[in-house]
C-alpha positions as a Markdown table, in Angstrom:
| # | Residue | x | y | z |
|---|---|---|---|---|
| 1 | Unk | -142.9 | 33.1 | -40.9 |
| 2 | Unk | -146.0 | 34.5 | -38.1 |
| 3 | Unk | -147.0 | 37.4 | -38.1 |
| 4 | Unk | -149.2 | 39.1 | -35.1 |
| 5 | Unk | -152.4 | 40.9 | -36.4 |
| 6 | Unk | -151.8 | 44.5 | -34.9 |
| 7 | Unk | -156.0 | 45.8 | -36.2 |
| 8 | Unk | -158.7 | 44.0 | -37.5 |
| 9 | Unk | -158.7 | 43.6 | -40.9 |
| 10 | Unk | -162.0 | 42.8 | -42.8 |
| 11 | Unk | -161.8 | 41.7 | -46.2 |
| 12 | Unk | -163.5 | 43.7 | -48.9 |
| 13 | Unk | -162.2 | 41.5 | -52.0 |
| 14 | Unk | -162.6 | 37.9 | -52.3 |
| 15 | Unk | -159.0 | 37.1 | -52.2 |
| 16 | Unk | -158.6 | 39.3 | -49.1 |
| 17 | Unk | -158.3 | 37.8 | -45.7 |
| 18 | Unk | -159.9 | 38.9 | -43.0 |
| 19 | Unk | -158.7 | 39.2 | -38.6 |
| 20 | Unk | -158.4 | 40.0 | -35.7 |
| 21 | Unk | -156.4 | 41.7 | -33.6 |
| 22 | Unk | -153.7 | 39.7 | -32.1 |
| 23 | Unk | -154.4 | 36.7 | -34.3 |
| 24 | Unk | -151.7 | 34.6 | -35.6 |
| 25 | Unk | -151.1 | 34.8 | -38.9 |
| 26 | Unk | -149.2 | 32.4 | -41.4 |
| 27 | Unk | -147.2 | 34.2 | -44.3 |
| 28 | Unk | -147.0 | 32.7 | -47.2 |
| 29 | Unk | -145.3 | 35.1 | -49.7 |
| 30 | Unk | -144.2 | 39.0 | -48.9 |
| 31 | Unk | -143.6 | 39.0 | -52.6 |
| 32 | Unk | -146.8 | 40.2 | -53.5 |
| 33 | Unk | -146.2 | 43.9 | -53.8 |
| 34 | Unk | -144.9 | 46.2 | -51.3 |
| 35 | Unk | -147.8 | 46.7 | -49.3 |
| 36 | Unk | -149.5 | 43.3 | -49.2 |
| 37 | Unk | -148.4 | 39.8 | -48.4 |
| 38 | Unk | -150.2 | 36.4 | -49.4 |
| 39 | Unk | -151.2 | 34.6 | -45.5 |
| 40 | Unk | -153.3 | 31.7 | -44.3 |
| 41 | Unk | -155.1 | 31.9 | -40.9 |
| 42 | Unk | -158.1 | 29.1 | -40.0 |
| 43 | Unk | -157.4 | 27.0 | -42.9 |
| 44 | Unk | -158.0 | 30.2 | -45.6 |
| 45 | Unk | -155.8 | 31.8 | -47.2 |
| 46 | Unk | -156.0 | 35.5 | -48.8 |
| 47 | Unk | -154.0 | 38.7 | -49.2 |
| 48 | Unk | -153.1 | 41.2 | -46.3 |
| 49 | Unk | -151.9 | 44.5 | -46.0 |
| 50 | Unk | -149.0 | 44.6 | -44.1 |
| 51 | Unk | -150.2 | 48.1 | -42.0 |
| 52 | Unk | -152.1 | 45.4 | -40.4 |
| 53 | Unk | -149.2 | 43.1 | -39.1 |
| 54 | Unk | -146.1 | 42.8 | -37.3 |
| 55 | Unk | -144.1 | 40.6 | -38.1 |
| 56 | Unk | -142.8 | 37.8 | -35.4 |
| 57 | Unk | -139.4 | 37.4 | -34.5 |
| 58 | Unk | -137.7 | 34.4 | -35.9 |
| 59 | Unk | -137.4 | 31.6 | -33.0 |
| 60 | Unk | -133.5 | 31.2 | -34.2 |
| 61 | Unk | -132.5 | 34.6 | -33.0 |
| 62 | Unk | -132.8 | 37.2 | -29.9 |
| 63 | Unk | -132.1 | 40.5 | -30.9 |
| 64 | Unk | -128.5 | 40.4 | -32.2 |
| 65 | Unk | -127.9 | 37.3 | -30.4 |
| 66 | Unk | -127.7 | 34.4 | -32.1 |
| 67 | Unk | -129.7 | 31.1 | -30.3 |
| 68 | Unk | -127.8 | 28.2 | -29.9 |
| 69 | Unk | -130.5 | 25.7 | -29.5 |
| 70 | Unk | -130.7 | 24.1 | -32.9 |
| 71 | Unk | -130.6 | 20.0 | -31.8 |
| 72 | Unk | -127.8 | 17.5 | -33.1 |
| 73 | Unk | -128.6 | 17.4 | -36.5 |
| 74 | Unk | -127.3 | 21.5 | -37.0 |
| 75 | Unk | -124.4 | 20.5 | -34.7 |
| 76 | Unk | -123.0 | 17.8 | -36.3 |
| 77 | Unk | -123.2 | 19.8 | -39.4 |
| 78 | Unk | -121.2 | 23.2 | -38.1 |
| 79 | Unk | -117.9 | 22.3 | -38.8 |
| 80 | Unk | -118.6 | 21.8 | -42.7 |
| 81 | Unk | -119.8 | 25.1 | -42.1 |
| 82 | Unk | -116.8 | 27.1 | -41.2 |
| 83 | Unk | -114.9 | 25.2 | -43.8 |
């Protein structure tokens, strides 16, 4: 999962990671605590507080509209799905 950095964020720990705003950032784990996820951005990787993120939208889906562009490999897989 991305997430877009919506502040700068400037690390005060050493397993903080610190940002820009609108940088790209690489979640690793939201599992963390409810306030802080575990991200990577320019090859580090640290805790952020998620006040400091939004969270992109998942390329396979458009609001409630489900994307159909998933290759053949999902394709020749769907019917087993609806079995």
């Amino acid at each position: 999962m991305e997430a877009i950095a919506k502040y700068d964020f400037k690390a005060t720990m050493d397993d903080e990671l610190s940002f820009k705003q609108v940088d790209i950032l690489k979640i690793l784990s939201e599992e963390c605590n409810q306030n802080w996820s575990k991200a990577e951005f320019n090859g580090k990787d640290g805790f952020i507080s998620q006040n400091y993120i939004e969270m992109k939208p998942h390329p396979c889906f458009f609001g409630k509209t489900f994307q159909t562009d998933f290759g053949p490999v999902f394709w020749s897989f769907f019917p087993l799905i609806l079995l």
